[in-house]
C-alpha positions in Angstrom: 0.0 0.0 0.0 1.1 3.5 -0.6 0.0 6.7 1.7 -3.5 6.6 0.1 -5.9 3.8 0.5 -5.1 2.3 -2.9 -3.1 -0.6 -3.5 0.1 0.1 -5.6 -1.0 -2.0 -8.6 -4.6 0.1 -8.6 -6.0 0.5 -12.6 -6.3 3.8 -13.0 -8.0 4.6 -16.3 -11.0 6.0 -18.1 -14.0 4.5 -20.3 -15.7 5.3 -23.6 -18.5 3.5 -25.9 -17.9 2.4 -29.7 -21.0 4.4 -31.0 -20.4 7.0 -28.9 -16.9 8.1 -30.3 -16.0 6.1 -33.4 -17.7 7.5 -36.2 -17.9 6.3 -39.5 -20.5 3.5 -38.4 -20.9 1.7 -42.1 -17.1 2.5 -43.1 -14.8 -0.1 -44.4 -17.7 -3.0 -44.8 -19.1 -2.5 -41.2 -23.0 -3.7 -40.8 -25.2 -1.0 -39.5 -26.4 -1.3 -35.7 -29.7 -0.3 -33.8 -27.8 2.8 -32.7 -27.2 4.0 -36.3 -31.1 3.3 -37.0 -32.3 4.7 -33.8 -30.2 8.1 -34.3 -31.5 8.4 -37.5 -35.1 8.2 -37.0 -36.4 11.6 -35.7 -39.9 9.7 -33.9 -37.3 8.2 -31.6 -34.4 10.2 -31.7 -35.1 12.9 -28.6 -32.0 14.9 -30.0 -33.0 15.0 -33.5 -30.5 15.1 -36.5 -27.9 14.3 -34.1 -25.9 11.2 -34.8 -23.1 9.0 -34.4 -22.0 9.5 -38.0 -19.3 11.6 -37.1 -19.2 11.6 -33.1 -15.1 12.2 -31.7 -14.1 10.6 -35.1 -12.3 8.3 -32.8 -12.2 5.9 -36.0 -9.7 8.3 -37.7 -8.0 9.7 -34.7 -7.1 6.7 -32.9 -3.2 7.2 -32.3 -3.8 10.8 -31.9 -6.8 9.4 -28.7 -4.3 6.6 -27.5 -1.2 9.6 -27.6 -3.6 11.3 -25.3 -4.7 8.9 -22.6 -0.6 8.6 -22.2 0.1 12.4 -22.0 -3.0 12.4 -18.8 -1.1 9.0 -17.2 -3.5 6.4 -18.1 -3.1 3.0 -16.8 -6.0 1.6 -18.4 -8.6 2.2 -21.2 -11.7 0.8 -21.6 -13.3 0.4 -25.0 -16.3 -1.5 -26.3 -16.4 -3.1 -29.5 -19.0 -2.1 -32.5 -19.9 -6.1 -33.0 -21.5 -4.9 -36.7 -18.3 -3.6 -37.6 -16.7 -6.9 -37.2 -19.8 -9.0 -38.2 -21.8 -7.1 -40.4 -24.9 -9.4 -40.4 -24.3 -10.3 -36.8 -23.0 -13.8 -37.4 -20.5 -15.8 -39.8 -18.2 -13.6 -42.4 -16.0 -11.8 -40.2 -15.1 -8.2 -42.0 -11.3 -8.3 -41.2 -10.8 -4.4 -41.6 -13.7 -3.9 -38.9 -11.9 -6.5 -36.8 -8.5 -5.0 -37.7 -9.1 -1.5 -36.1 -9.7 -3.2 -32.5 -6.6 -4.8 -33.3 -4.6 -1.9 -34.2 -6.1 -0.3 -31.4 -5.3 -2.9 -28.6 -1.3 -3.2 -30.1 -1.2 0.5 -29.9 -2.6 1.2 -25.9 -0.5 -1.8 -24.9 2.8 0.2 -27.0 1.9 3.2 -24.5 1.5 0.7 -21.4 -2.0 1.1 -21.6 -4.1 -2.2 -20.5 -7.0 -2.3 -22.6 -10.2 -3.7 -20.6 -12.6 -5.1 -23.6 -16.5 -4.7 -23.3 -17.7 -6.9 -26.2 -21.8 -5.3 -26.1 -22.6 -2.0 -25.3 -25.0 -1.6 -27.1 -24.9 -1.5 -30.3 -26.5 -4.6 -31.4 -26.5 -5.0 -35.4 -29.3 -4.4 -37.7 -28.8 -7.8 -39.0 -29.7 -9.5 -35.7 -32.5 -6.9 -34.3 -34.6 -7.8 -37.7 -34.5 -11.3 -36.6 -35.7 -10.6 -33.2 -32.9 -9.1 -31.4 -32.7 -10.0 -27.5 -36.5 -11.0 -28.1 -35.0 -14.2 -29.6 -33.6 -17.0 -27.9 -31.1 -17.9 -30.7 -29.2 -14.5 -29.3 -27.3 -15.9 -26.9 -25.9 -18.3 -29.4 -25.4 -14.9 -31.6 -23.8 -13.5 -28.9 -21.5 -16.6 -28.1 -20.2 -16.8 -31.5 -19.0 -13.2 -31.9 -17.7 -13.2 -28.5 -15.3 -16.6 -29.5 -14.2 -14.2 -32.7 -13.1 -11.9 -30.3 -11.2 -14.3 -27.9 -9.7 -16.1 -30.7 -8.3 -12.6 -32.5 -7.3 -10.3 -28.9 -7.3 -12.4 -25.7 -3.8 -12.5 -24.7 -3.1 -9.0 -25.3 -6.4 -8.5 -23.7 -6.6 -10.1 -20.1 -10.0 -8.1 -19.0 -12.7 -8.5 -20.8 -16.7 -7.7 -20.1 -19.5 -9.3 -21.9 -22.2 -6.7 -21.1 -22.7 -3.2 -20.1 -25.7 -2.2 -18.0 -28.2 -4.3 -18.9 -31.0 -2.6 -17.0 -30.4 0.1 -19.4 -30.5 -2.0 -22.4 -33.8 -3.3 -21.3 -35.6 -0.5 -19.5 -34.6 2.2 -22.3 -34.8 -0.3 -25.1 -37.3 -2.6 -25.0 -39.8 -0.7 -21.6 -39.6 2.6 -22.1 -38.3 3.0 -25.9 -35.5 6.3 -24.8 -32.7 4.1 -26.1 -32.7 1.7 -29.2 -34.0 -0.3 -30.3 -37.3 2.0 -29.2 -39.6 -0.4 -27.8 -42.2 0.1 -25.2 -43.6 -3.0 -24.0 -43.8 -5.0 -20.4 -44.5 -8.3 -21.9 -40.7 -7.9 -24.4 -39.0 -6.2 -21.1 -38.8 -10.0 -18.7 -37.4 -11.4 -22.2 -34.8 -9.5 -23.8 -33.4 -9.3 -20.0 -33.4 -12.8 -19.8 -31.5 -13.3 -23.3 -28.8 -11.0 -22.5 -27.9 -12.7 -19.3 -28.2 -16.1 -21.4 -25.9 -14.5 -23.7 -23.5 -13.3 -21.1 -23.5 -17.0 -19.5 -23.0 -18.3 -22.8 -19.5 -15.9 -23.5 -18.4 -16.9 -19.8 -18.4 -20.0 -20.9 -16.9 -19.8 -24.1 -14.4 -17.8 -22.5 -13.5 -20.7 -20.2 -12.0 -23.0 -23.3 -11.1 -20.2 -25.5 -9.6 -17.5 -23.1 -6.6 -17.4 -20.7 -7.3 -14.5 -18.3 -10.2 -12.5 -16.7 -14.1 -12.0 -17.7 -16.6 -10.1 -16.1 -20.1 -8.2 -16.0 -20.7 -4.5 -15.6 -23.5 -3.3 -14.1 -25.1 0.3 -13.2 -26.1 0.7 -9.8 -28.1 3.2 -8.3 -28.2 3.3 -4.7 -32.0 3.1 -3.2 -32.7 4.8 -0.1 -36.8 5.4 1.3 -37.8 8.4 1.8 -39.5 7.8 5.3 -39.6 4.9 7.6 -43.1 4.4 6.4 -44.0 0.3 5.5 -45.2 1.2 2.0 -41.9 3.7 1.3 -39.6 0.6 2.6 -41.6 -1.9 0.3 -41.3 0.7 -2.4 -37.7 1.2 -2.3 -37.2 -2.7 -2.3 -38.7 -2.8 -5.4 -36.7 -0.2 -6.7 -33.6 -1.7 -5.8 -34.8 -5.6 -7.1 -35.8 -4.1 -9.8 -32.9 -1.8 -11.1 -29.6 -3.3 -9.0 -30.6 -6.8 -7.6 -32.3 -8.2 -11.1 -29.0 -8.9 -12.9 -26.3 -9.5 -10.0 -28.8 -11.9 -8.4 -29.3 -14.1 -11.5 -25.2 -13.6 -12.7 -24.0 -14.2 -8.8 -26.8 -16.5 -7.2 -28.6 -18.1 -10.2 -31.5 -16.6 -9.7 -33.9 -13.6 -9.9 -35.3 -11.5 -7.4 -38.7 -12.8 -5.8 -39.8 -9.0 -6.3 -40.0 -9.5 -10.2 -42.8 -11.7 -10.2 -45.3 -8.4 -8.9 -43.7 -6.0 -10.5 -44.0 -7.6 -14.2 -47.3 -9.5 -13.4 -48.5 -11.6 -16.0 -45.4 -10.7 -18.0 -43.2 -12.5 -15.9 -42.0 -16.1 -16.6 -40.3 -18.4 -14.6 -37.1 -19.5 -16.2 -36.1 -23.0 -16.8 -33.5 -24.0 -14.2 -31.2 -25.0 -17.0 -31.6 -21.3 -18.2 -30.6 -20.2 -14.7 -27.6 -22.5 -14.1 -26.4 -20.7 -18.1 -26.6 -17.4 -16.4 -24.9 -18.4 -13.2 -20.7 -18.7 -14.4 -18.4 -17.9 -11.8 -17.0 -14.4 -12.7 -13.5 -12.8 -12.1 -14.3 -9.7 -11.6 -17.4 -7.2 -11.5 -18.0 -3.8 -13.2 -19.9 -1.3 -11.6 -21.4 2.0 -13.1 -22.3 4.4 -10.3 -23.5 7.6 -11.0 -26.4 9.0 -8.7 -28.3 7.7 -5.9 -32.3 7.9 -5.7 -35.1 8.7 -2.6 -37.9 6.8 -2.8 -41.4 6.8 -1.7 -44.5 4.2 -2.5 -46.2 5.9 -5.9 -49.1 3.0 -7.1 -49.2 5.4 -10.3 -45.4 4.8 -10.9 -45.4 2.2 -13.5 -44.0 -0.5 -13.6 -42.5 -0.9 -9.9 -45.0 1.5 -8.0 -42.1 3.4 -6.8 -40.9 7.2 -7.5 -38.0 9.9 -6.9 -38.1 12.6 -4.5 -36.1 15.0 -5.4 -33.0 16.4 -3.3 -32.1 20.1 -2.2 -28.4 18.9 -3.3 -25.9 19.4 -6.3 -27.5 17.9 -9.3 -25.4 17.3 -12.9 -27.2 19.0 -16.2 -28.3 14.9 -16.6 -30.6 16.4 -13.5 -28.3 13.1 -11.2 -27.8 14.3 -7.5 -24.4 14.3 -6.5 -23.9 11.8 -3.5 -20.3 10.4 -3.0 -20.9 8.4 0.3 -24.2 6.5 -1.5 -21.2 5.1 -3.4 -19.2 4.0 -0.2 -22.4 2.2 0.9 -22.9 0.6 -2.8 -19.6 -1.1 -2.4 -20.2 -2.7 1.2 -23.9 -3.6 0.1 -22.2 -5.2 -2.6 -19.6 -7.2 -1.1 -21.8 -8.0 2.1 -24.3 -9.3 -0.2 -22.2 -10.9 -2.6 -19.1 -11.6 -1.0 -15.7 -10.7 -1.8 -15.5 -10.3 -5.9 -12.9 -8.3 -7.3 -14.5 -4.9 -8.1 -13.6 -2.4 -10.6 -15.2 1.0 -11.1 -15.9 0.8 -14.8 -17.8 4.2 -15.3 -18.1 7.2 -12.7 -18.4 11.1 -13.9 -20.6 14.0 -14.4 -22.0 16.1 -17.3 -21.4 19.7 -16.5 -22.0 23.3 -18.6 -18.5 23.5 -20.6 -18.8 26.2 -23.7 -18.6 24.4 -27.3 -15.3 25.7 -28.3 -12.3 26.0 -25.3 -10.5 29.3 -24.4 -7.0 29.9 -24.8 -6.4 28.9 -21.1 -8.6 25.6 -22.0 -11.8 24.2 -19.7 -12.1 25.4 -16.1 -14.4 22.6 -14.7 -14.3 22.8 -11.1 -17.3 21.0 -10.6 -16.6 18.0 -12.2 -12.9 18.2 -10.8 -14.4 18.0 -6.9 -17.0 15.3 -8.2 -14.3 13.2 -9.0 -12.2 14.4 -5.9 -15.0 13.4 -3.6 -16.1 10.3 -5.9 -12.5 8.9 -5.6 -12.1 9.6 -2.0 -15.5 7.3 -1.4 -14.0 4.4 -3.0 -10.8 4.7 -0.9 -13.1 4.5 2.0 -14.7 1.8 0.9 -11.1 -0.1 0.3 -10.4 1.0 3.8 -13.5 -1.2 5.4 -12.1 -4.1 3.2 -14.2 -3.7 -0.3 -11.4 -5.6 -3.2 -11.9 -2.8 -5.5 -8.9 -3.2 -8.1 -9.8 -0.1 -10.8 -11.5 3.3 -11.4 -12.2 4.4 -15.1 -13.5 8.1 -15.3 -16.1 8.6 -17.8 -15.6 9.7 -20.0 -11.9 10.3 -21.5 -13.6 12.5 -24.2 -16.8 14.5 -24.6 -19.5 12.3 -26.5 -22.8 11.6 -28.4 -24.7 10.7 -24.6 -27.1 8.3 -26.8 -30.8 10.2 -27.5 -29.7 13.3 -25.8 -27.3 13.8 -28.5 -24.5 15.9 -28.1 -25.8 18.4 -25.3 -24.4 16.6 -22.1 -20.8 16.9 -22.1 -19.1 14.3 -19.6 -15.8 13.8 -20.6 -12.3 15.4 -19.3 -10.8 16.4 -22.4 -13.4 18.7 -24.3 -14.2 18.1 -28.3 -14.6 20.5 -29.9 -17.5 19.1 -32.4 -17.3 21.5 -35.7 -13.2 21.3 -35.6 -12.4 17.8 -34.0 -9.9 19.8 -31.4 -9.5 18.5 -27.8 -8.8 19.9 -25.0 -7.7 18.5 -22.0 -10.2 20.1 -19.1 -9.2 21.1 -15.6 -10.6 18.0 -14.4 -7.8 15.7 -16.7 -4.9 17.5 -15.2 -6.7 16.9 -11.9 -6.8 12.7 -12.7 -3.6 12.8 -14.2 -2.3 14.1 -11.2 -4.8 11.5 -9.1 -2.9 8.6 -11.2 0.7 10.2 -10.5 0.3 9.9 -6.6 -1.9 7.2 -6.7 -4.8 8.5 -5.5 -2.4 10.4 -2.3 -3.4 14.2 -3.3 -7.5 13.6 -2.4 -7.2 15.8 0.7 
């Protein structure tokens, strides 16, 4: 250990998403994705005529990027791959320059002494597939397992981490609930299903992973702390809802082999119970686990609040333009929920930040960002506490490394520590990167 509470081999590094950066979705023989038909349709698209055609242009600029996360200090960089852009139609023919950018990619972060930490879904889910069904068909997690194997067979080795899924409570609840987020679905009957499918498919890639692979695999999840807002019955039954609903459903089923009893009355007659084969799939053990934290939420018992019957109260507190309270020790008490309840997994911090107001072109003395410089501050120094009471968290990736498209809000929420500027393609490293760059100098020792 050093003078902070981090150990000396702690991953320090910073996250981004393929559609979010890249640009150029359809270049060099890549198959289009749900993202690049979602963006493009102005009925779904709440940012309309904003896409990922072009986003950071991270598909052009990639030494320049990689240059970059070594100038801040990066230990670590964590990418996801655009699965149409390797398999256009999902499955079979493998479009080798697709597949040759991640590899250029990886060989260049590892030439830096960057580790690369590989998400194979986030979200982008090709065309190909969701006219077949998508996650509404059970033949995904065979989809799924197939593409991951391409990717273990062509990177693992210079990749040792590698995640199968990011948050898939958003995937589900914006995608196939509440239709924010592609594919743009709203229905409770689809929700139960393509929830299920994913976490077949991610117990599927574990497996593969354990005769193809040498090294780690994991899950990443978003959590979002649930607290009542009373000590009222129906405000405690409320918030356990909540919390089965949006943190328990996909640790329980990955880490226990089964779902939360809570489901079954939240989704009514669109619940199913799962085949116990299907549940023993899902249940692989796991090296690690990712963990998105963000916000927390105060809850109260709302009947009208459909699905789960439970609603927000808002906070007199610091709030992000993404409306998110700002809560650093919800995040302590995430981690010893976590471990208490699922005992002592190697945790890594796979996305934390905020969007604040930064201008759209930087000054001549760059971004001032205070705010976001004492979220992370404060954000940083929770985890620490959490390592101090005994948590085993191993990594912390800042998102983002680079302002981005943030999905249907298109490019109005700007999260990342080095600012784009989107009509030049300029960036600017922000306060807040000079900030983490000193962070990963001291190891985490300048908090205070």
């Amino acid at each position: 250990m050093t003078n902070s509470a981090f150990p000396d081999d702690f991953l320090w590094g910073a996250a981004t998403a393929a559609y979010q950066i890249e640009g150029s979705p359809l270049a060099d023989g890549a198959g289009a994705s749900i993202w690049q038909r979602f963006s493009h349709d102005p009925r779904l698209m709440a940012a309309k005529g904003e896409t990922g055609d072009v986003a950071c242009d991270h598909y052009n600029r990639m030494d320049a990027d990689v240059a970059l996360m070594k100038a801040i200090g990066l230990k670590a960089y964590r990418f996801s791959v655009n699965w149409g852009r390797v398999l256009p139609e999902g499955v079979g023919r493998v479009n080798e320059p697709g597949l040759d950018f991640y590899k250029k990619l990886v060989d260049e972060l590892l030439k830096h002494d960057i580790e690369p930490l590989l998400t194979l879904y986030h979200w982008d889910l090709p065309v190909a597939l969701d006219d077949r069904g998508g996650w509404l068909n059970r033949d995904s997690a065979d989809w799924f397992a197939d593409y991951a194997a391409t990717m273990f067979r062509a990177l693992d080795g210079r990749v040792r981490k590698w995640v199968t899924l990011n948050e898939p409570w958003v995937i589900t609840d914006g995608g196939y609930l509440h239709g924010a987020l592609a594919p743009g679905h709203r229905n409770l009957f689809e929700t139960p299903i393509a929830s299920h499918n994913l976490m077949r498919a991610h117990g599927r890639a574990v497996e593969i992973y354990r005769s193809e692979g040498a090294h780690e695999i994991g899950l990443v999840v978003n959590i979002e702390p649930k607290y009542p807002a009373s000590d009222s019955a129906a405000d405690i039954a409320a918030t356990e809802r909540a919390h089965a609903y949006m943190n328990r459903q996909y640790l329980d089923a990955a880490l226990k082999g089964r779902y939360p009893a809570e489901l079954a009355g939240i989704f009514g007659e669109a619940w199913t119970e799962w085949p116990a084969e299907d549940m023993a799939q899902i249940h692989q053990p796991l090296d690690f686990v990712g963990i998105n934290y963000y916000t927390r939420s105060v809850v109260k018992d709302d009947p009208g609040a459909w699905p789960v019957g439970a609603a927000p109260v808002p906070q007199n507190a610091t709030h992000t333009t993404t409306g998110w309270e700002v809560c650093p020790p919800a995040l302590t008490d995430m981690l010893l929920w976590f471990r208490d309840s699922y005992g002592d997994i190697p945790v890594y911090i796979t996305e934390n930040g905020a969007a604040f107001y930064d201008p759209p072109q930087a000054g001549p003395d760059g971004i001032d960002d205070p705010l976001r410089c004492d979220y992370l501050r404060t954000h940083i120094a929770a985890i620490g506490d959490a390592i101090k009471k005994g948590v085993d968290v191993r990594g912390y990736m800042v998102w983002s490394l680079l302002d981005n498209l943030e999905w249907s809000l298109g490019y109005s929420k700007r999260f990342g520590i080095v600012h784009v500027d989107y009509a030049t393609q300029v960036r600017s490293p922000k306060r807040s990167a000079r900030f983490y760059a000193n962070i990963i100098k001291t190891n985490g020792g300048n908090l205070a």
